[in-house]
N, C-alpha and C positions, 0 to 999 in steps of 0.2 A: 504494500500500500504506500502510495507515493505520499509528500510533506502534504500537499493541498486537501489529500481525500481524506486525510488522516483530520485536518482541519475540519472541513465539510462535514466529517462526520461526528467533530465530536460539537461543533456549533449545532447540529440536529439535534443529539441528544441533549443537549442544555435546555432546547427549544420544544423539548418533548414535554406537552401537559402544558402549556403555556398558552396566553388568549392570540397572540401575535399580530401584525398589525391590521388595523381597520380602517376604514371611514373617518370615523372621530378621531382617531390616534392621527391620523395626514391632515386633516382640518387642526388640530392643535398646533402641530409644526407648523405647519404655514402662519397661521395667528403669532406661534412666537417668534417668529423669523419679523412677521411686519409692526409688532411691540419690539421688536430688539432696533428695528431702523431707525421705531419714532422715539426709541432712547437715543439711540445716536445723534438724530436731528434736535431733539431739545437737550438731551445734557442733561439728562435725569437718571439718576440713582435708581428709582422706584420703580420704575416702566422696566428698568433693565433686569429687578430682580423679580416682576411679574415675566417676563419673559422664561427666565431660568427655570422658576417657577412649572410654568408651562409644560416646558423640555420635561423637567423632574417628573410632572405626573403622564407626560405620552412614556416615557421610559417605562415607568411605574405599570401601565398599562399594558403595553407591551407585553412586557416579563411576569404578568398578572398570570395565577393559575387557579384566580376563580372567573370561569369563562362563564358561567350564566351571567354573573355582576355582570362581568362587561358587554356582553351582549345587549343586556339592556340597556345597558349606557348607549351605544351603538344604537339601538333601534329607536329611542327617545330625540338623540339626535337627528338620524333620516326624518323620523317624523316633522320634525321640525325643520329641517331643511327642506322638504316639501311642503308644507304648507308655505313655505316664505317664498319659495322658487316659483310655485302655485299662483301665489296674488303677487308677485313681481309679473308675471305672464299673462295674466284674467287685467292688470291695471292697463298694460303695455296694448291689447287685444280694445280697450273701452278706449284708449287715447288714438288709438288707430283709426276706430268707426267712430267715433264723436259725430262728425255732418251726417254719416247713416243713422243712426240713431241717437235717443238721448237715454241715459243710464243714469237711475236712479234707485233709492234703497225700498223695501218694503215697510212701511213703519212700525210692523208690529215684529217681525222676524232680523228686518235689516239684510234679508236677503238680495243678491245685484240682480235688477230686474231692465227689460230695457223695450223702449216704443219704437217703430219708424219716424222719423223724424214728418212735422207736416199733417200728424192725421187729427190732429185738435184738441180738444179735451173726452177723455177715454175712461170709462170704469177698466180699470184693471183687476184679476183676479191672483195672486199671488201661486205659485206654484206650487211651494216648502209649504208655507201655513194655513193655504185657501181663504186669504183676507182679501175684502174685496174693500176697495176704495178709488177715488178720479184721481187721474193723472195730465197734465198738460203736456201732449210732444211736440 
């Protein structure tokens, strides 16, 4: 067995029973990669050791070998990262069609509801809640 495999093989075994890297574990890094710039650019102490910080617990995580914990840490996160990615997408989709239609909330639900633009004043009936109330488009 050559020096490398010999390597390889015993970095597997360390890495046996362990959570390894995720999702939230590469979004960490990146956040303290861009906390570690904006200490650089201000000259702050504290930003730098929120950074470190950071590092200390994706390491942490990493080398974790209670992998349900982490999975739900993981899955708490995607959740959340979709719903943000979601309504960054559904806002980006309403600023697009503005002149086609006009989007507005439901007032009992707050659900995003929307008219063709042009057609007057409208009873509308809610989709989620089945509230019926006028709308002007």
């Amino acid at each position: 067995m050559s020096f490398w495999e010999r390597i390889k093989q015993s970095l597997r075994n360390f890495m046996a029973n362990r959570h390894g890297v995720d999702q939230f574990s590469v979004m960490l890094v990146w956040a303290g990669l861009v906390v570690y710039i904006l200490s650089a650019i201000f000259s702050s102490g504290l930003l730098s050791l929120v950074s470190l910080a950071m590092y200390v617990y994706t390491l942490f995580r990493i080398f974790s070998r209670k992998e349900q914990k982490r999975r739900e840490e993981n899955r708490r996160y995607m959740e959340l990262k979709t719903k943000i990615v979601t309504g960054f997408k559904q806002a980006f989709t309403r600023f697009k069609n503005r002149k086609q239609y006009k989007y507005f909330r439901c007032p009992n639900c707050k659900a995003w509801l929307r008219l063709p633009r042009g057609t007057g004043v409208v009873t509308v009936t809610c989709g989620r809640c089945h509230t019926n109330f006028t709308q002007k488009s």
